[in-house]
C-alpha positions as CSV (number, residue, x, y, z in Angstrom):
1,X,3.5,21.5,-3.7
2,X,6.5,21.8,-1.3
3,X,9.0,21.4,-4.4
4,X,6.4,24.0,-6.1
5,X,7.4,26.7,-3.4
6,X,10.6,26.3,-3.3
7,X,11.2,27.0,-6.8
8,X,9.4,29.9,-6.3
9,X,11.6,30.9,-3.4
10,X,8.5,31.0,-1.0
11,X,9.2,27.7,1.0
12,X,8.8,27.7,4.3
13,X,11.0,25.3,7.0
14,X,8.7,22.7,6.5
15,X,8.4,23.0,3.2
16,X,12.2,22.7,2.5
17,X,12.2,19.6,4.7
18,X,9.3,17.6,2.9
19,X,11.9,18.2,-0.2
20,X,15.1,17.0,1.7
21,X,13.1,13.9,2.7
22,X,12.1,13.2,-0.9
23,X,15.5,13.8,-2.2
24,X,16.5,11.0,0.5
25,X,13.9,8.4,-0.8
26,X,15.2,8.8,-4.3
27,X,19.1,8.5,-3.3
28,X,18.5,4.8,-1.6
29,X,16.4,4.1,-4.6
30,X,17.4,1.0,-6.8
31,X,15.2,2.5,-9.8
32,X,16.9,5.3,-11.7
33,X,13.1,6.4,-12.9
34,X,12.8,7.5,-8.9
35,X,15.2,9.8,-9.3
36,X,13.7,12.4,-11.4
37,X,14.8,16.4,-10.2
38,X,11.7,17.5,-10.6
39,X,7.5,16.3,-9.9
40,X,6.9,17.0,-13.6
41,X,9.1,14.6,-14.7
42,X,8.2,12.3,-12.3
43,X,3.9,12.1,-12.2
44,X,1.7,12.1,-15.0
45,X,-1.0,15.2,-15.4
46,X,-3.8,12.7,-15.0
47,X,-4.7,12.6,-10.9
48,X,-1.1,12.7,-9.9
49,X,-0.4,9.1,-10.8
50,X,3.1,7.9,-10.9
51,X,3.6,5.7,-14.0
52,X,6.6,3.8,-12.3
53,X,4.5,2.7,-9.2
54,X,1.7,1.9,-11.1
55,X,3.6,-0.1,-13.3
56,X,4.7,-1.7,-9.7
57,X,1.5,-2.6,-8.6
58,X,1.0,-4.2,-12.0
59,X,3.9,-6.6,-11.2
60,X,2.7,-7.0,-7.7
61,X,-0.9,-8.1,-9.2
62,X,0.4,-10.1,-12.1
63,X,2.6,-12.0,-9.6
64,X,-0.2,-12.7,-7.2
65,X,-1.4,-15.2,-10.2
66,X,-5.1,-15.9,-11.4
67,X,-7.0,-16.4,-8.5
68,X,-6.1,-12.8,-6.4
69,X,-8.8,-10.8,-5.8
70,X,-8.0,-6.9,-5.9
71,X,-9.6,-5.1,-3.5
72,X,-9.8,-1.1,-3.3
73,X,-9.9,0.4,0.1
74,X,-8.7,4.2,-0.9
75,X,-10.9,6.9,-0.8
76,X,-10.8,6.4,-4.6
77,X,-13.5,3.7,-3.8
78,X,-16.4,6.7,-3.2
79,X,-18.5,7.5,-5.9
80,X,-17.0,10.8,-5.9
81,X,-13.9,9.5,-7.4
82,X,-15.2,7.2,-10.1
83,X,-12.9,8.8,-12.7
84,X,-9.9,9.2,-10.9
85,X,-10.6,5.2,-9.9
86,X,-11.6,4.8,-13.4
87,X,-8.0,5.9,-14.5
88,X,-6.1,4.1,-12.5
89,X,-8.0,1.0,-13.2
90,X,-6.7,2.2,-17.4
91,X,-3.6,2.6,-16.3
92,X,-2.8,-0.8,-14.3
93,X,-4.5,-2.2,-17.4
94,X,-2.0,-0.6,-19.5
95,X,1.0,-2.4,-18.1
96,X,-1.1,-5.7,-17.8
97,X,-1.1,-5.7,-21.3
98,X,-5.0,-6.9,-20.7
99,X,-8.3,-5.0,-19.0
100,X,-8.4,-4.9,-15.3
101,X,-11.1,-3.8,-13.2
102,X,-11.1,-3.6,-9.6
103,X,-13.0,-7.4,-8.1
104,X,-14.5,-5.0,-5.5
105,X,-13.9,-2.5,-2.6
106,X,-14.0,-2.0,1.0
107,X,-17.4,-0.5,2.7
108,X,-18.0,3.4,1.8
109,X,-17.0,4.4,5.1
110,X,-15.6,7.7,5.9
111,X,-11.9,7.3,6.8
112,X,-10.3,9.7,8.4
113,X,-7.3,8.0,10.3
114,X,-5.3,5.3,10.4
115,X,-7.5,2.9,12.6
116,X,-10.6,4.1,10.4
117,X,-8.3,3.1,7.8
118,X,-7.2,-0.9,9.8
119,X,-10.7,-1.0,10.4
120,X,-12.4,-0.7,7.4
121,X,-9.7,-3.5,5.8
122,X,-11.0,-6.1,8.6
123,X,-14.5,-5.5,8.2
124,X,-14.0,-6.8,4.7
125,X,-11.4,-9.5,6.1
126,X,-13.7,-10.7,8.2
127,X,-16.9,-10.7,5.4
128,X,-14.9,-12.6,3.2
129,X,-13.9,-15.4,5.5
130,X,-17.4,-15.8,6.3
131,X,-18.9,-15.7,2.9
132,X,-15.8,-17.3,1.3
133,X,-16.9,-20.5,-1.3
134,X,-13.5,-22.4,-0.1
135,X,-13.7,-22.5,3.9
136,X,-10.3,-24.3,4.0
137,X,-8.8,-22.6,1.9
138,X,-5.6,-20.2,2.7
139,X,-5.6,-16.8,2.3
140,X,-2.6,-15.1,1.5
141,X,-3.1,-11.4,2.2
142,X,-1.1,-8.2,1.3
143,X,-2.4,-4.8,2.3
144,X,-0.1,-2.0,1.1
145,X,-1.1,1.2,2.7
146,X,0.6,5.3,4.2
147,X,-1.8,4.7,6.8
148,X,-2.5,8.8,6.1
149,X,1.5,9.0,6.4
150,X,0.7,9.8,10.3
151,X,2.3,8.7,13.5
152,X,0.7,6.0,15.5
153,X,1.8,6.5,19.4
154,X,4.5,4.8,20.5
155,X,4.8,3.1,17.1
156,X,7.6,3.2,14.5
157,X,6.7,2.9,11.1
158,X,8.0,-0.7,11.1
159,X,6.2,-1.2,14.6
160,X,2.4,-0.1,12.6
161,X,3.0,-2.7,10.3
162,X,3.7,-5.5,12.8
163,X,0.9,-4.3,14.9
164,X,-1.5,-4.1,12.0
165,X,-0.6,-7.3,10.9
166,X,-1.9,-8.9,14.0
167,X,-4.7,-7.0,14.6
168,X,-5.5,-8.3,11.0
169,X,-4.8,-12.0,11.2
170,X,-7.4,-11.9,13.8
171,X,-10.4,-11.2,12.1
172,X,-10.5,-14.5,10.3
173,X,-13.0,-15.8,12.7
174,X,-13.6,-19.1,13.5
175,X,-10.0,-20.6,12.3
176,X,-11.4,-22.3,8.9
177,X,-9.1,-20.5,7.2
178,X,-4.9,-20.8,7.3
179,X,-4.0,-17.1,6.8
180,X,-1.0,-15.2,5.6
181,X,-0.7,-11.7,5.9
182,X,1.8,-8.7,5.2
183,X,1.4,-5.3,5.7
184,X,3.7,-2.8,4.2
185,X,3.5,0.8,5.3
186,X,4.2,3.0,2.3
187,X,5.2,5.6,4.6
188,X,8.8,7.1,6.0
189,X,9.2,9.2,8.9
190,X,12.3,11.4,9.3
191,X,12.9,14.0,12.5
192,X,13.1,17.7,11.8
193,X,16.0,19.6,11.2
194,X,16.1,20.8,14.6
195,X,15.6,17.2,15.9
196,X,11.9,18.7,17.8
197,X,9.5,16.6,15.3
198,X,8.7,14.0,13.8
199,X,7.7,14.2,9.6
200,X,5.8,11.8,8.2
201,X,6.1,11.6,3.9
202,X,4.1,8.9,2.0
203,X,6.2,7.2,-0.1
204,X,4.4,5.0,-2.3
205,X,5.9,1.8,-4.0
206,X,9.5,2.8,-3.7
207,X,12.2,0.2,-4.3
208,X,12.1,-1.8,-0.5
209,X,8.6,-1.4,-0.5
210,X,7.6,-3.0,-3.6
211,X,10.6,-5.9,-3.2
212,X,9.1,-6.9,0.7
213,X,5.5,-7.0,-1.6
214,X,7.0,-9.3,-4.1
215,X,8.8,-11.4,-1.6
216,X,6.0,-12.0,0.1
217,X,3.9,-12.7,-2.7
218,X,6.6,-15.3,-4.3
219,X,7.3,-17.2,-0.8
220,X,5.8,-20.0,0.7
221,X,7.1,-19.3,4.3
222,X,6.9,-15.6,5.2
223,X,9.4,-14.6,7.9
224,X,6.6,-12.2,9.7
225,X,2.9,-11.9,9.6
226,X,1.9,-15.6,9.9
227,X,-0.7,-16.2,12.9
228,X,0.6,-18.0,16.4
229,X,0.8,-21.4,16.3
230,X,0.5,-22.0,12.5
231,X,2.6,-24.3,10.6
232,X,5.3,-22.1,8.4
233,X,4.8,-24.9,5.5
234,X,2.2,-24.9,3.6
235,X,0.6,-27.9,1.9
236,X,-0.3,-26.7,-1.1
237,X,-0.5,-24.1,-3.9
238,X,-2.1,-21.0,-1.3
239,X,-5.7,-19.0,-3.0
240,X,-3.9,-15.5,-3.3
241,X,-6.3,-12.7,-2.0
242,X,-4.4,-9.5,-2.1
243,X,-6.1,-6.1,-0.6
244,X,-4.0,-3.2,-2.5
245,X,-4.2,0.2,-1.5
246,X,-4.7,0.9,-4.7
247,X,-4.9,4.7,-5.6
248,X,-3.0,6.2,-2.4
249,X,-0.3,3.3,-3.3
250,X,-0.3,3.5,-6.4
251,X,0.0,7.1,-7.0
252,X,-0.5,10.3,-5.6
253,X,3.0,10.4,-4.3
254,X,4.9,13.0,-5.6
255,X,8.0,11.7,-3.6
């Protein structure tokens, strides 16, 4: 939309920034494909999804090996959005090479804001360690999420991830479980021209993003994100359970 006006000369200051922070995100880019001029060439016409992220989740999913469970805690999961959920489930099945289907989704609660958001992933944190079939088993856990691409008070954007990683690694309960977690905000926050505000941009599965997912997901001793007082070696092969983010990570992000 902001690129949209300013092509049409109609762009206001904010506007024009929004483009200037996008541009920015594609010059520290790896990928040449996030480097497109224009939104056109970089979204499909199907719900806004961008192939090249998709096709990053698709690694992210295929390296969290047979036994992750992909959970969908969008507002994709509503009923509302069944086709737009329904698409994205066609398209991550298209780079699988294989059908995919989402193995469930977080409660249909209204989010609004980024703790509604937090909140709604530990309510099904906690569910699953309680209902889980392998009580000793360990839980490797990777939640990729904008967080509504809003500022958290006297947070950075590298500060809500540490801080939602260890509100999250405390809802396993009673301590059966040996938990790893990660939490990548898909967000970037840049200061206005004049230096007076603060912009927040969801950014979506752009080069450092999706490399700290697949880090995380091919190490055995995370360098952040493992709870307090837990051994950094594991003993064995970890049960991958991986919450995605998946429409508002995979997609929608025009950036």
């Amino acid at each position: 939309l902001a690129r949209h006006h300013v092509a049409q000369g109609q762009a206001c200051l904010l506007a024009k920034r929004i483009c200037e922070v996008a541009a920015s995100v594609a010059e520290h880019s790896d990928d040449a494909g996030e480097c497109a001029e224009n939104y056109e060439a970089f979204a499909s016409t199907h719900f806004d999804l961008c192939d090249a992220f998709v096709g990053r989740l698709a690694k992210l999913i295929h390296a969290a090996g047979p036994c992750c469970r992909i959970i969908l805690s969008s507002s994709w999961r509503h009923p509302q959005h069944v086709e737009k959920k329904q698409h994205l489930e066609s398209c991550i099945a298209g780079h699988l090479g294989h059908d995919f289907v989402f193995d469930d989704s977080t409660q249909l609660t209204q989010d609004s804001c980024p703790v509604d958001r937090l909140e709604s992933i530990s309510s099904y944190i906690r569910r699953f360690c309680v209902q889980s079939e392998m009580p000793s088993s360990t839980l490797r856990i990777l939640v990729l999420d904008d967080f509504f691409a809003t500022s958290w008070p006297g947070l950075s954007c590298q500060g809500i991830s540490a801080a939602a990683e260890k509100y999250l690694l405390a809802q396993k309960g009673d301590g059966t479980h040996s938990m790893f977690m990660r939490v990548i905000n898909t967000s970037r926050c840049s200061m206005s021209a004049q230096g007076t505000h603060e912009l927040y941009v969801g950014c979506g599965l752009v080069h450092d993003n999706f490399r700290q997912a697949l880090d995380f997901l091919g190490s055995h001793c995370p360098p952040h994100g493992v709870e307090k007082g837990e051994s950094t070696k594991e003993t064995g092969p970890p049960r991958s359970t991986s919450i995605h983010h998946g429409a508002r990570l995979a997609g929608r992000m025009p950036l």
